[in-house]
N, C-alpha and C positions, 0 to 999 in steps of 0.2 A: 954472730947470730944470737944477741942477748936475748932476743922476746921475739918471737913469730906469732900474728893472730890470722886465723883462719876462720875464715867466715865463707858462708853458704848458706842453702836451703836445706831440707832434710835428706839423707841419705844421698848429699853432693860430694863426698868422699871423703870430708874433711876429718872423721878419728880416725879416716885409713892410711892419709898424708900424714898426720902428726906420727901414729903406730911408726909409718915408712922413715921418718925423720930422727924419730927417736933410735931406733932398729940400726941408725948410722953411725952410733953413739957409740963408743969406745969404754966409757965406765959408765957408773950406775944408774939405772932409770928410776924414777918416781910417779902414777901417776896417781894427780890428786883427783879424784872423783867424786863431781856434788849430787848425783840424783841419788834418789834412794828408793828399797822395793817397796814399795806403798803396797800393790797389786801385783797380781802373777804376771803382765804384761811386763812391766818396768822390770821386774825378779829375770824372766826372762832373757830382757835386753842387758841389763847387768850381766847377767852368766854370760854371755853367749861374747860381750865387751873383753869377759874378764879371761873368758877361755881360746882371746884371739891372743892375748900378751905372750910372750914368755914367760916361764917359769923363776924365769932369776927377776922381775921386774917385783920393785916394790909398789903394790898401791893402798891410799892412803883415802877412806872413805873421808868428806870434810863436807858437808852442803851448807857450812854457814860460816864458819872462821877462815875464809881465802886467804887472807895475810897472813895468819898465823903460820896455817898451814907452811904457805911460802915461805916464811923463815925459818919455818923446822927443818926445810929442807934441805939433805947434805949437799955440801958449797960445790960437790962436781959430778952430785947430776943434773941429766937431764930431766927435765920437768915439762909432762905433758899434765895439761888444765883442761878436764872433760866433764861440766862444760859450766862457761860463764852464763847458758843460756837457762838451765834450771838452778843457779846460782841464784839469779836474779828472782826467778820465780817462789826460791824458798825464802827472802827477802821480804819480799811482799808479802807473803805467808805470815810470816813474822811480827808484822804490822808497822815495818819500818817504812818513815818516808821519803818522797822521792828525793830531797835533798841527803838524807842516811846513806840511800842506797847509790848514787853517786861519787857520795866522800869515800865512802868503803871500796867504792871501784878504783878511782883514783889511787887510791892508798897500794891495792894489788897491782895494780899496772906497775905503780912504781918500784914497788919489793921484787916483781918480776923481772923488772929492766933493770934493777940495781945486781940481780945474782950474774955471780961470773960464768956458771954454767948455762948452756941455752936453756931457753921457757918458749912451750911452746902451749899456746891459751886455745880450745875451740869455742864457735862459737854461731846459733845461726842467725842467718838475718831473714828478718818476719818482717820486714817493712815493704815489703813489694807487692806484698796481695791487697784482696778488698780490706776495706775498712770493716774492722769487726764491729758485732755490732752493741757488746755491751759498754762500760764505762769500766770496767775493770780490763776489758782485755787490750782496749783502746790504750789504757795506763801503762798496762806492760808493754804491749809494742811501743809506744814510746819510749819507755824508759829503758828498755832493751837497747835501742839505737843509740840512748845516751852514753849507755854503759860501752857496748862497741866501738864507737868515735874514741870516745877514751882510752878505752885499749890501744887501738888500731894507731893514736897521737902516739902512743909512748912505747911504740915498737920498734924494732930496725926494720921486720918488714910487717907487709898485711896482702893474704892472698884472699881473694872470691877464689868459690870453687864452682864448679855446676859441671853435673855429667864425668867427675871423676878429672875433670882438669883445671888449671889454674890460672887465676888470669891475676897479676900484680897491681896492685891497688899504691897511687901515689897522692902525694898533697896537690889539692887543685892547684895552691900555688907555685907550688915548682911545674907542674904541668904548663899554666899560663905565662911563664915567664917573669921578669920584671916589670914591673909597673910602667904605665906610662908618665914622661915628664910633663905637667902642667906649660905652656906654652912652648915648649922647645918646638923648634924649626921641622923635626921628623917626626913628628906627630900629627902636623897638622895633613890634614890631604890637598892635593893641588889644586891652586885658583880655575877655575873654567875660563875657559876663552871669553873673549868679550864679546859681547850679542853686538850685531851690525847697529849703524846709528837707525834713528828711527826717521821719518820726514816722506815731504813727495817724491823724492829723486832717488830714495832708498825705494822706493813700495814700487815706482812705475817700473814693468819691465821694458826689457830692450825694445825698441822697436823692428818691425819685421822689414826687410826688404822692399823698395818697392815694387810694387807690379808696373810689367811692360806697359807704356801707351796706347791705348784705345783710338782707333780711328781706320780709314780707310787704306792709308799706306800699311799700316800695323798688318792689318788684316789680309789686303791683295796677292795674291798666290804669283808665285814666279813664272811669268809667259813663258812656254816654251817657243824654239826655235821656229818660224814659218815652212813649212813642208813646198817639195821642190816640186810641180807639174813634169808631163810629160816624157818620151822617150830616154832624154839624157840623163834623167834624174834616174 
């Protein structure tokens, strides 16, 4: 389990699976933390993050050096990444662009998936709602999925979460199978029967029966018997 990315919506359980993941870990934890208290909202959500850990856990505030970070960090722990999702947002902050902010993803997938101890990245996914409506926010939900894909490529696994459960997320093409072979014999679907020939003798149907003869034999009813007169009858 080199790299785990977890993805979901918001409050779909995913720092509470990483925490549980982590929590399995035999030595040291780390985790890297990109938001920061801007506001007493965030101040808040931080405390309330920092006050669900253990006490023996190290974390490591970082909202802009992800790589860095990942290599400072000691070779046998575990590494919970909270979160790639205001990662990205301090990014654009920053006024780096979309191609920066991509290479720099790229670059952390890879330092993740190269440590020997597990790395576990969260992260949410904001591509399933409406379409927002300015041109900046439109940019980050893009550039958010970009960043995600990429993780989720250079993982061992990737879960969706929703509602505190998990559902495992595979490469379409191992899903779909092997390709198909360009004219091979099982690929193609079978011939149809051949349509009847066409003409007068195909189109007429059968002829019916013919009807009985018409005439006065046809027709005349069976005489009965001539009835007997008199005493002896």
């Amino acid at each position: 389990m080199a790299l785990t990315v977890l993805l979901g919506g918001a409050r779909s359980g995913k720092s509470a699976l990483a925490q549980r993941l982590a929590g399995r870990w035999d030595g040291p934890v780390t985790v890297l933390v990109t938001g920061q208290a801007r506001d007493a909202e965030m101040a808040e959500r931080i405390a309330r993050h920092r006050a669900g850990r253990p006490a023996g856990w190290r974390t490591v505030e970082e909202p802009l050096e992800l790589e860095t970070a990942l290599a400072a960090a000691p070779g046998d722990a575990f590494v919970v990444v909270d979160c790639l999702t205001l990662w990205v947002a301090n990014l654009l902050e920053q006024g780096l662009t979309d191609g920066q902010v991509e290479a720099r993803a790229r670059a952390g997938a890879a330092t993740a998936a190269a440590r020997a101890a597990p790395t576990v990245a969260v992260s949410n996914e904001v591509g399933a709602g409406i379409v927002p409506a300015d041109a900046l926010a439109r940019r980050y939900r893009d550039l958010l999925g970009q960043v995600n894909a990429g993780w989720a490529a250079a993982a061992d696994r990737a879960l969706l979460l929703v509602a505190g459960r998990a559902m495992a997320l595979a490469d379409p093409l191992d899903v779909l199978g092997p390709a198909p072979v360009a004219g091979a014999a099982g690929t193609r679907p079978a011939p149809l029967p051949p349509a009847p020939p066409a003409g007068p003798a195909a189109a007429r149907p059968a002829p019916l029966p013919s009807a009985p003869a018409a005439g006065p034999a046809a027709a005349a009813p069976v005489p009965f018997p001539p009835a007997r007169g008199g005493p002896d009858g």
